[in-house]
C-alpha positions as a printed NumPy array, in Angstrom:
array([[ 35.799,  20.012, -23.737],
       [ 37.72 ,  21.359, -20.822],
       [ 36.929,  25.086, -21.45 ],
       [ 32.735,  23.714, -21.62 ],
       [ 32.604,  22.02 , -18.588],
       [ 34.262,  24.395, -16.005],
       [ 31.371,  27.194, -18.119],
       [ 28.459,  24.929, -17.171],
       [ 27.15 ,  24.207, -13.406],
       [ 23.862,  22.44 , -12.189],
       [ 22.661,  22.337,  -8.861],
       [ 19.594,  21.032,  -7.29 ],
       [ 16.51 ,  23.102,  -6.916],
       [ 16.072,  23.37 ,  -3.662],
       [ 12.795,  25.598,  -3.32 ],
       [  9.55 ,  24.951,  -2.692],
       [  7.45 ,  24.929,  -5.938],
       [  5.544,  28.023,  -4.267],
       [  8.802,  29.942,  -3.194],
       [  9.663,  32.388,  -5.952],
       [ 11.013,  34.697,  -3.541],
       [ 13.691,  32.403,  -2.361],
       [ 14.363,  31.484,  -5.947],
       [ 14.468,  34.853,  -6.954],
       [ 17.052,  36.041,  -4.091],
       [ 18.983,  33.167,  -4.978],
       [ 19.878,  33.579,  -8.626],
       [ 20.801,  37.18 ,  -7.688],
       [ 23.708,  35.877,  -5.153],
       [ 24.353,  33.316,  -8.401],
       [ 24.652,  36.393, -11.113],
       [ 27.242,  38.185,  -8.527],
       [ 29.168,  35.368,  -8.324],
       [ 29.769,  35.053, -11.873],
       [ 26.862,  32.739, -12.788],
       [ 23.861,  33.211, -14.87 ],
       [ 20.32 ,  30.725, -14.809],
       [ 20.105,  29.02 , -18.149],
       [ 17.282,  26.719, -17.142],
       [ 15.107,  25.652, -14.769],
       [ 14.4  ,  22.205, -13.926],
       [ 11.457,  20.746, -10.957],
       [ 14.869,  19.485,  -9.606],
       [ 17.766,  20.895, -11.102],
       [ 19.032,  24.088, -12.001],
       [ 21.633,  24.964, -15.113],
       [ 23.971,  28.148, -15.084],
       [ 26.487,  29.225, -17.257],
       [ 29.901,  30.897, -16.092],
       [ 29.631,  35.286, -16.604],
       [ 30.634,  38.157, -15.825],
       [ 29.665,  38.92 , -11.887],
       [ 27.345,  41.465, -11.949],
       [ 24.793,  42.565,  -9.205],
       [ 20.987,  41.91 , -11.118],
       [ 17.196,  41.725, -10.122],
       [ 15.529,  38.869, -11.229],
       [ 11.799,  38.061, -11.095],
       [ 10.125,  35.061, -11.226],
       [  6.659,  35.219, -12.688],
       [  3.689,  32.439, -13.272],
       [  1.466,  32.642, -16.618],
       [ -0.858,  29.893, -16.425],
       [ -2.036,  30.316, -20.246],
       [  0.963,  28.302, -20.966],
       [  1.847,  24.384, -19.993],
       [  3.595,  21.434, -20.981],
       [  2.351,  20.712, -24.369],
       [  2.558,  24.416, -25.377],
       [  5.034,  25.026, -29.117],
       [  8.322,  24.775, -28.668],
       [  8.189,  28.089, -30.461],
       [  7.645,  31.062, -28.139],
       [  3.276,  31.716, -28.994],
       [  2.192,  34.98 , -29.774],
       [  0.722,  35.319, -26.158],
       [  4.162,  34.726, -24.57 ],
       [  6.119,  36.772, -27.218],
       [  3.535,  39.601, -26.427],
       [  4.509,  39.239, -22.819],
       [  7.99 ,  39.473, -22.963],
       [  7.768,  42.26 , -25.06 ],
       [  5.787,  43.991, -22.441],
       [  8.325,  43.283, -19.854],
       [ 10.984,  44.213, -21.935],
       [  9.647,  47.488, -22.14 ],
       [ 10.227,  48.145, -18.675],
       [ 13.537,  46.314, -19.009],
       [ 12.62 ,  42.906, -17.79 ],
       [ 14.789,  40.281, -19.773],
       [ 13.313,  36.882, -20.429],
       [ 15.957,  34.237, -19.055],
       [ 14.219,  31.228, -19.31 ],
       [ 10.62 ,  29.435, -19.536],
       [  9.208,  26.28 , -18.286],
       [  5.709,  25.815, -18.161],
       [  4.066,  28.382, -16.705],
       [  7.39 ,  30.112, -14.767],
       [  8.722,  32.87 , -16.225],
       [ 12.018,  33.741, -15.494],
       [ 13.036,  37.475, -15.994],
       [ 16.39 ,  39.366, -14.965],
       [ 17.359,  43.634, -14.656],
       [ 20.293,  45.348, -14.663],
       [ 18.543,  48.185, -13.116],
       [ 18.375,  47.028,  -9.46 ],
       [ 15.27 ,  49.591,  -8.788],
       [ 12.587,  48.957, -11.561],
       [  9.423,  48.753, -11.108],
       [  8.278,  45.043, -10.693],
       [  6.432,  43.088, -13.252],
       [  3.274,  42.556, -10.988],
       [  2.562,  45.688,  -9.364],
       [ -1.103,  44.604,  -8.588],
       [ -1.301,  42.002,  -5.431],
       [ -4.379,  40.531,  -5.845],
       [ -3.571,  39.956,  -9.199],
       [ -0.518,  38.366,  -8.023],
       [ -2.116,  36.02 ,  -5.544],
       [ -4.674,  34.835,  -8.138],
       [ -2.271,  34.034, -10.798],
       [  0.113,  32.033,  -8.005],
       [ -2.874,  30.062,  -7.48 ],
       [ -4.076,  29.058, -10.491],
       [ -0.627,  27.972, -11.833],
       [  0.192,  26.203,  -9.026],
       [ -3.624,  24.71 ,  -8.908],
       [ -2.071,  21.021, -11.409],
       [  1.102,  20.812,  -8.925],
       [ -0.798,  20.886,  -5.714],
       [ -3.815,  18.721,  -6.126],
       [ -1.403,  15.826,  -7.984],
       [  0.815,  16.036,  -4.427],
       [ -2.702,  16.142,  -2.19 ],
       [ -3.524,  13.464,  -3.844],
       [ -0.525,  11.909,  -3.554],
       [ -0.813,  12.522,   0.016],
       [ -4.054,  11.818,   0.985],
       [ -4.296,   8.4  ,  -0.87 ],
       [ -1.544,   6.7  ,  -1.911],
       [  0.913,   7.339,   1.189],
       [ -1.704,   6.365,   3.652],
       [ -2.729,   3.475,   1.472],
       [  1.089,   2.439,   1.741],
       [  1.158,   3.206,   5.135],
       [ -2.33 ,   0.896,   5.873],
       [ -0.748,  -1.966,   3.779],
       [  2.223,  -1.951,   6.551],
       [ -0.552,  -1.634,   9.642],
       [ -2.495,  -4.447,   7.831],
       [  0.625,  -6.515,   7.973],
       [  1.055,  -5.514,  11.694],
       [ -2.548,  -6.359,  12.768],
       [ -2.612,  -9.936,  10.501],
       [  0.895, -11.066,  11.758],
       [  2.374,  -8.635,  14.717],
       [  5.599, -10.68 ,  15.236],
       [  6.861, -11.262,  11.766],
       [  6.138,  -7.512,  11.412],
       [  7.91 ,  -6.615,  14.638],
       [ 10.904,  -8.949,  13.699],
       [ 11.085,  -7.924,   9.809],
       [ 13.176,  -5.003,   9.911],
       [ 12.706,  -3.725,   6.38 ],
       [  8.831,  -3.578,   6.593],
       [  9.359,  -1.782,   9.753],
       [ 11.689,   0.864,   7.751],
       [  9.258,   1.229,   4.91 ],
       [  6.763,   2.198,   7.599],
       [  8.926,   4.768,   9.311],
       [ 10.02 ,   5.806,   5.479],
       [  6.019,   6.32 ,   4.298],
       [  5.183,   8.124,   7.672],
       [  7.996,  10.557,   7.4  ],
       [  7.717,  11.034,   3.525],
       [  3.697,  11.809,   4.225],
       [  5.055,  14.42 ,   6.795],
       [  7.47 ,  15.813,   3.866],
       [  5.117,  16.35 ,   1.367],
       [  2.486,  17.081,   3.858],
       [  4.511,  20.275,   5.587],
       [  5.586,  21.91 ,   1.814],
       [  1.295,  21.859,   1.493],
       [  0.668,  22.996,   4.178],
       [  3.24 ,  26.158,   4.343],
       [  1.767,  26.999,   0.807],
       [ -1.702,  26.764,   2.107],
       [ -0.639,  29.42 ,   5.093],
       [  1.168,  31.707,   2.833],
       [ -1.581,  31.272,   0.538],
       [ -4.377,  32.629,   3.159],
       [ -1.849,  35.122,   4.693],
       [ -1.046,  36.537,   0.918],
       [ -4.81 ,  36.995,   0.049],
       [ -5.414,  38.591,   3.436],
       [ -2.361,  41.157,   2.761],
       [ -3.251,  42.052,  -0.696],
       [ -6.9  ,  42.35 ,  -0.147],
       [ -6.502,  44.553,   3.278],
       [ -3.37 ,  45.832,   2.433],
       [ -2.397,  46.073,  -1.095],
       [  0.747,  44.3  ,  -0.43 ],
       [  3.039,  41.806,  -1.705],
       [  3.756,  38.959,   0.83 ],
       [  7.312,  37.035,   0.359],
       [  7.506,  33.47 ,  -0.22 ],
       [  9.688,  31.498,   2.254],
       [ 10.929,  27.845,   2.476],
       [ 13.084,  25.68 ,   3.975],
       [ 16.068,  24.074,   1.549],
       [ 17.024,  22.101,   4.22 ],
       [ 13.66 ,  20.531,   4.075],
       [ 13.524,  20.391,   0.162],
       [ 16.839,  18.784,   0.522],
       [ 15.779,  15.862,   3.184],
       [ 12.47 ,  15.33 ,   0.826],
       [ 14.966,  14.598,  -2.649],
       [ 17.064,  12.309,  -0.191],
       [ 14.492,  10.584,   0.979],
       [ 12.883,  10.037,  -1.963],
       [ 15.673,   8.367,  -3.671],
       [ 16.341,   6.055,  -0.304],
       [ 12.361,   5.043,  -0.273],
       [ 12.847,   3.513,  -3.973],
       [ 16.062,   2.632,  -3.373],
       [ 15.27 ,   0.355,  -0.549],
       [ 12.022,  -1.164,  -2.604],
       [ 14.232,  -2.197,  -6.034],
       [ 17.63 ,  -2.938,  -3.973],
       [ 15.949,  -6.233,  -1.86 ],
       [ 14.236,  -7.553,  -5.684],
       [ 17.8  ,  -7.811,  -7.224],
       [ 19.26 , -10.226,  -4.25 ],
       [ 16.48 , -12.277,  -5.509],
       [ 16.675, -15.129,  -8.024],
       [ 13.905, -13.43 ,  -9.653],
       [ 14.28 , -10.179,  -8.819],
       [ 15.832,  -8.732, -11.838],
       [ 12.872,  -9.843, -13.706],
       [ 10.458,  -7.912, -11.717],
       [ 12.734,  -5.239, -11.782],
       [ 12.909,  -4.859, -15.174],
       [  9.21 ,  -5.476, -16.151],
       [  7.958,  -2.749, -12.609],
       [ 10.24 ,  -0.585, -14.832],
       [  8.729,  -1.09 , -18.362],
       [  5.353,  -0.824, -16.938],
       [  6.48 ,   2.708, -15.682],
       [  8.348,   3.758, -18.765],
       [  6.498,   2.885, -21.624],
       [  3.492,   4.827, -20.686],
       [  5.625,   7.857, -19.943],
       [  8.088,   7.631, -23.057],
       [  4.207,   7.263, -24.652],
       [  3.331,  10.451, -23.222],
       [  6.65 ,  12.428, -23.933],
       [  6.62 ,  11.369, -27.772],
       [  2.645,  12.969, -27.889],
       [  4.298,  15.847, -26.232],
       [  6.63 ,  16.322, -28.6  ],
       [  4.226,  15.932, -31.711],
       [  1.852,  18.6  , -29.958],
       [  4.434,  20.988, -30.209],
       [  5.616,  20.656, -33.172],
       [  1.841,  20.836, -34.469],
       [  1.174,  24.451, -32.351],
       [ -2.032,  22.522, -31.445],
       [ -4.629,  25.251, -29.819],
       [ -5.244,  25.965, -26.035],
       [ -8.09 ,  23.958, -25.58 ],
       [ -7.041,  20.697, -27.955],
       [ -4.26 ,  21.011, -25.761],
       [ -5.96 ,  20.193, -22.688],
       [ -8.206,  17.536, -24.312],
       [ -4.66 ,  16.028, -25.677],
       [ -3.524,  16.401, -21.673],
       [ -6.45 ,  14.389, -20.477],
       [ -6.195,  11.711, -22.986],
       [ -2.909,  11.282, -22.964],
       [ -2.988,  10.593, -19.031],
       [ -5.794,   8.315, -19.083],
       [ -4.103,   6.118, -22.084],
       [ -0.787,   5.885, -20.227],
       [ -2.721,   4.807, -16.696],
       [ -4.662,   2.248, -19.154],
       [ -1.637,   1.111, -20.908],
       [  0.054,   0.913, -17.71 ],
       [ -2.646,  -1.307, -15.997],
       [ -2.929,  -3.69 , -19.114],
       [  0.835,  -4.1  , -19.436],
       [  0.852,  -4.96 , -15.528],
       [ -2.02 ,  -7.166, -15.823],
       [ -0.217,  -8.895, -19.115],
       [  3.082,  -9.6  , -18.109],
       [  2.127, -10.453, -14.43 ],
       [ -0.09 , -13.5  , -16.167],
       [  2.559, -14.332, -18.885],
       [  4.991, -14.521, -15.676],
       [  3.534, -16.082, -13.712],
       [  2.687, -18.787, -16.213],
       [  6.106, -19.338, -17.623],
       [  7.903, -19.045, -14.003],
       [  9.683, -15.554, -14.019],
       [  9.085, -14.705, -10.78 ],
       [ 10.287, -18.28 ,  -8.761],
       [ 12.341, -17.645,  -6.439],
       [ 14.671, -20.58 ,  -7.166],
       [ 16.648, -21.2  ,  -3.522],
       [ 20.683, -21.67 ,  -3.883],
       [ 21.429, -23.533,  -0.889],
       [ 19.07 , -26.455,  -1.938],
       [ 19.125, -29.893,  -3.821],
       [ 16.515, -30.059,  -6.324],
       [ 14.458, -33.448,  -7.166],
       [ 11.711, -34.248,  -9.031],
       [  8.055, -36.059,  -8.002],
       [  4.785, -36.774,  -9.743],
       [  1.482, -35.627,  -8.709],
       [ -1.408, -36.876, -10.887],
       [  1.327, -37.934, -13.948],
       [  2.443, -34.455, -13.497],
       [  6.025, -33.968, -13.196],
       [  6.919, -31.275, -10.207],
       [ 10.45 , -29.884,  -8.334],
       [ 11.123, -29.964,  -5.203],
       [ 13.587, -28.959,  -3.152],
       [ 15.915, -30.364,  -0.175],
       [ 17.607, -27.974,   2.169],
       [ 20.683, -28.816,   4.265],
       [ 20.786, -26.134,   6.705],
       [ 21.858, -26.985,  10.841],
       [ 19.239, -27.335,  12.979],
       [ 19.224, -26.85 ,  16.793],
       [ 17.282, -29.983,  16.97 ],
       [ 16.569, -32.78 ,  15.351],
       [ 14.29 , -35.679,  14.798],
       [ 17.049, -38.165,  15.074],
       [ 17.423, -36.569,  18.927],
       [ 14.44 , -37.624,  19.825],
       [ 13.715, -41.028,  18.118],
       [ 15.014, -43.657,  16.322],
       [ 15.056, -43.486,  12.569],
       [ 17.55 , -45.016,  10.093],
       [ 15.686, -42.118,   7.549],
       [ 18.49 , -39.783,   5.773],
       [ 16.833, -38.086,   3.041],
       [ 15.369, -35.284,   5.179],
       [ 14.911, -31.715,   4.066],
       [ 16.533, -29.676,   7.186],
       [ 15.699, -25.841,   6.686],
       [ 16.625, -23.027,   8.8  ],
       [ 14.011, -19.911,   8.088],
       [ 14.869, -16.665,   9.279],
       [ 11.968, -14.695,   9.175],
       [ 13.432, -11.592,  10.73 ],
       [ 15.551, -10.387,  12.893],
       [ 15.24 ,  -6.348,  14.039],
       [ 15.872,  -4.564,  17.168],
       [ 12.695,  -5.651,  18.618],
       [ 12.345,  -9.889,  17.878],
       [ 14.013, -12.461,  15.84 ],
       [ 12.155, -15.177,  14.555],
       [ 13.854, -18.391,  12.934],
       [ 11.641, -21.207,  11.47 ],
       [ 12.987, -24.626,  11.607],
       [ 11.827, -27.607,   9.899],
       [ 12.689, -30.927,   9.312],
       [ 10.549, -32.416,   6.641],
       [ 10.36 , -35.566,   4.409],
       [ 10.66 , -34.752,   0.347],
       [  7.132, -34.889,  -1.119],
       [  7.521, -38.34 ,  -3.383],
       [  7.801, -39.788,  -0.028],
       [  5.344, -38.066,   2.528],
       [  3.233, -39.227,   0.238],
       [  4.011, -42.467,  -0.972],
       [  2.398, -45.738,   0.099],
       [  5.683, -46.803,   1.701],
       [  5.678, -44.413,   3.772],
       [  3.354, -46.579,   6.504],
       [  3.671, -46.034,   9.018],
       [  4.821, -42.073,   8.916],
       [  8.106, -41.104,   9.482],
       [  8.513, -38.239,  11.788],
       [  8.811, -34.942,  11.368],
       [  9.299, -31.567,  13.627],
       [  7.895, -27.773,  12.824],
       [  9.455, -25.538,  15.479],
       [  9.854, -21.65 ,  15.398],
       [ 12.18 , -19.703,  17.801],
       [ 10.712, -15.834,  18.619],
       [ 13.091, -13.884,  20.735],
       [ 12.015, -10.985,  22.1  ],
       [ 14.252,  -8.515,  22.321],
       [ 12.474,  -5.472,  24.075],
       [ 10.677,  -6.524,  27.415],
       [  7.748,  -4.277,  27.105],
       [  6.783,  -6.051,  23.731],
       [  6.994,  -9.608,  25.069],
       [  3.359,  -9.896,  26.298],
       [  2.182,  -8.588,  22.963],
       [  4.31 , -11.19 ,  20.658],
       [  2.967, -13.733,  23.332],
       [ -0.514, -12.638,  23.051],
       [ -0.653, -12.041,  19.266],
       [  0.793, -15.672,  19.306],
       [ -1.787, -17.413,  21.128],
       [ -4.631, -15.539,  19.593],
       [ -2.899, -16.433,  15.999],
       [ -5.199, -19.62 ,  15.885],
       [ -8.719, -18.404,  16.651],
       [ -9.807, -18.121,  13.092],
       [ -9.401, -21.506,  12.435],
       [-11.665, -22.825,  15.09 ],
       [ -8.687, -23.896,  17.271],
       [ -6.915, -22.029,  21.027],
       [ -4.708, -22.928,  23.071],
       [ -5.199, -23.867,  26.451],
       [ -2.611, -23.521,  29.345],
       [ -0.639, -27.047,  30.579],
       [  1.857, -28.046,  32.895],
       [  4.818, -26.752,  31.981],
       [  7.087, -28.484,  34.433],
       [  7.986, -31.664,  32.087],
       [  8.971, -29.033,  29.558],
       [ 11.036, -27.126,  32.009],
       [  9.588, -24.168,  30.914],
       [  7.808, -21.096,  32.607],
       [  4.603, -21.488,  31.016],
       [  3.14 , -23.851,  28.292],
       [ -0.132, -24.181,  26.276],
       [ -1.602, -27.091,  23.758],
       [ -3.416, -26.414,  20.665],
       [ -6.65 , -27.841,  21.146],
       [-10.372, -27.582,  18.939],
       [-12.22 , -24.847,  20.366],
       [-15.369, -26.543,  20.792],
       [-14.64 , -30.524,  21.52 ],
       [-11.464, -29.415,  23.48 ],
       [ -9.796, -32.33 ,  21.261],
       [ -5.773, -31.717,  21.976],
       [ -3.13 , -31.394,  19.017],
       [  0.142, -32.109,  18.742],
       [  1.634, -28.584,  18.701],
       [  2.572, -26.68 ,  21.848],
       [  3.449, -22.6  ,  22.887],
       [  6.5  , -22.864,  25.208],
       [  7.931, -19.752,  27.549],
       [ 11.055, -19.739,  28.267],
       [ 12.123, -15.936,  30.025],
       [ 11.996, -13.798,  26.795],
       [ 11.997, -16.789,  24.48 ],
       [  8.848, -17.948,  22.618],
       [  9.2  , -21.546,  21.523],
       [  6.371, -22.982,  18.994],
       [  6.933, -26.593,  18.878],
       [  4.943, -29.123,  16.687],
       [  5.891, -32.431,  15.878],
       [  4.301, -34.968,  13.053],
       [  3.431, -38.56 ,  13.189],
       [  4.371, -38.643,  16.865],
       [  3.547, -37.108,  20.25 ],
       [  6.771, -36.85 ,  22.396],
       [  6.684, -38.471,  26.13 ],
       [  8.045, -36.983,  28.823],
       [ 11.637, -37.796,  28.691],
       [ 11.913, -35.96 ,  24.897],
       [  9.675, -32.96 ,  26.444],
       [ 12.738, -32.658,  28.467],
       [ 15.142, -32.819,  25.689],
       [ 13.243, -30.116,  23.702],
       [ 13.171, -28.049,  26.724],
       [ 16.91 , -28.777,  27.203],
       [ 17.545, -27.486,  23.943],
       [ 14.855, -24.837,  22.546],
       [ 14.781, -23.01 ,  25.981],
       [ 18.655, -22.174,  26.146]])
């Protein structure tokens, strides 16, 4: 056991999917240090321990093979390696289309001698791997990324304040720049190699950036990392952990097992292809059916409620219907009880953070009655209730923003608010809620207190000026 594992190294793969000349120069420094390639990976390469020896090694593209190609080396690829052998190329390994050749004789004469020929083979190999990652760039990043701007156009605050939606942004825009900068150096060398061997006749080296290739893997693992991590400090996030994952998996492990069967079968080139295409479509139909399926069963049968832990849990009727509620117990800054009489103690008192970043914090506050007796019968006339939300504003230069995103937060609904005194408040500025058309005032109220945003909306009573002094006293600290 000992003796096999200090034999065996990986490492991760570290070049560009177009850089064969980095790859190439890099195995050689491997071979002299006593280590030989004995497979390639898109993200890992194997070696076993040698003898250090100084070799050339090649690494060529044959696009008339491909994943579902025998296991068994076909009569097209035996006929190649035989060809190389004769000028004393030695096959190493095979994935795909990359061939993988090594010589002891440091000055042969290379496998491609023709550059055009070169180019155009480089090209059409490569032709799956970079339209998948355009794709991947020019449609699903950006849609990623739009989903965050939507969120920051529909709600600008709770954006600005959520500090994980704000890192998912900055994580899509860089990742779009990753994958983005790989295309695009394969699209210069690309012109820049066809211009060579056309003009020229010559062979133009590959060249990437490991450091890059490095940053992409990391980031990559962070970006998913920071979309499961958040579901599993969630009542229910385990579930939808689990079931994202079987939607993924099934398809694929559906895929891999008709891999498998194709080559064992040596199915021919072109059933191979029609296989491919099947085989994709069925997985992204399988995939969409399972999501659609469980989502629905889920949904149904409550796997995704997020069941709160700091609450007490009752039970009300609606229509003979028996429902759960919940009663929180959090501290509050204010409360009803400050501002008029009530013998009620059954109140649900919940603090709601809604974010807190570098640029705002927002905290929700609300002091509710349980449901069975908002509304009951008995409950005439109302008992009171308050709705407040604190938004500090953190940066300076953003606090006209929050406080214009806030007051223009109502217009859909038919409703603005107008500007007030704000003295019996004791606050810098203050608006009402009013109806847009009958001017009709409401009961809720925008307060300004330096870089403090105070929403403030009582229920079942309008407060006088002595408790608009309290609130003041209070909110605007």
């Amino acid at each position: 056991m000992r003796t096999d594992r200090w034999n065996k190294k990986r490492e991760l793969n570290l070049y560009a999917f177009y850089d064969h000349t980095g790859l190439e120069r890099h195995l050689e420094k491997m071979a002299a240090n006593g280590w030989m390639l004995e497979s390639v990976g898109t993200y890992a390469l194997r070696y076993r321990r040698c003898e250090p020896k100084k070799l050339r090694f090649a690494v060529v593209y044959y696009p008339k093979t491909d994943s579902f190609c025998p296991d068994e080396p076909n009569h097209e690829n035996l006929t190649f390696w035989d060809y190389c052998a004769g000028a004393g190329w030695q096959i190493v390994t095979q994935r795909g289309d990359t061939h993988i050749f090594y010589n002891e004789d440091l000055d042969a004469v290379p496998i491609e001698t023709e550059a055009v020929v070169q180019v155009e083979t480089m090209e059409r190999a490569k032709k799956g791997y970079v339209l998948s990652n355009t794709i991947t760039v020019a449609c699903m990043l950006p849609t990623m990324l739009y989903l965050q701007v939507s969120q920051l156009r529909r709600d600008p605050v709770a954006f600005l304040a959520d500090g994980y939606d704000l890192t998912m942004m900055l994580m899509i825009f860089v990742m779009i720049l990753l994958f983005g900068v790989e295309l695009l150096g394969y699209r210069l060398w690309l012109r820049k190699a066809k211009r060579n061997a056309r003009e020229l006749g010559i062979f133009t080296p590959t060249h990437s950036s490991r450091w890059l290739s490095f940053l992409r893997s990391i980031w990559i693992f962070v970006f998913w990392a920071l979309m499961v991590i958040p579901l599993l400090f969630r009542s229910a996030g385990l579930c939808i952990v689990l079931v994202s994952a079987g939607v993924v998996l099934v398809p694929v492990g559906g895929a891999v097992l008709v891999g498998k069967q194709v080559r064992k079968r040596s199915v021919p080139p072109k059933k191979r292809r029609l296989i491919l295409v099947l085989t994709v479509l069925c997985s992204v139909l399988l995939s969409v059916m399972l999501m659609i399926g469980v989502m629905t069963y889920g949904i149904s049968s409550g796997w995704f409620d997020d069941v709160p832990k700091n609450a007490e849990e009752y039970t009300y009727t609606v229509g003979g219907s028996p429902q759960v509620g919940y009663l929180y117990h959090d501290t509050l800054p204010l409360y009803v009880q400050g501002l008029t009489d009530t013998d009620y103690a059954r109140y649900s008192c919940e603090a709601l953070e809604r974010g807190d970043s570098v640029f705002v914090r927002q905290v929700e506050y609300r002091q509710e009655l349980p449901y069975d007796v908002r509304w009951s019968d008995e409950n005439d006339p109302p008992l009171p209730e308050l709705f407040y939300t604190v938004i500090d504003v953190k940066l300076a230069p953003l606090f006209n923003f929050c406080l214009q995103s806030t007051l223009r937060a109502e217009d859909l609904y038919g409703i603005e608010y107008r500007e007030t005194d704000p003295a019996p408040w004791g606050a810098d500025r203050a608006w009402r809620e009013c109806d847009a058309h009958s001017g009709e005032k409401y009961d809720t109220w925008l307060l300004i207190y330096g870089q403090r945003i105070v929403e403030f909306h009582p229920r079942s009573f309008s407060p006088d000026a002595a408790q608009m002094a309290v609130i003041g006293e209070t909110l605007g600290k």
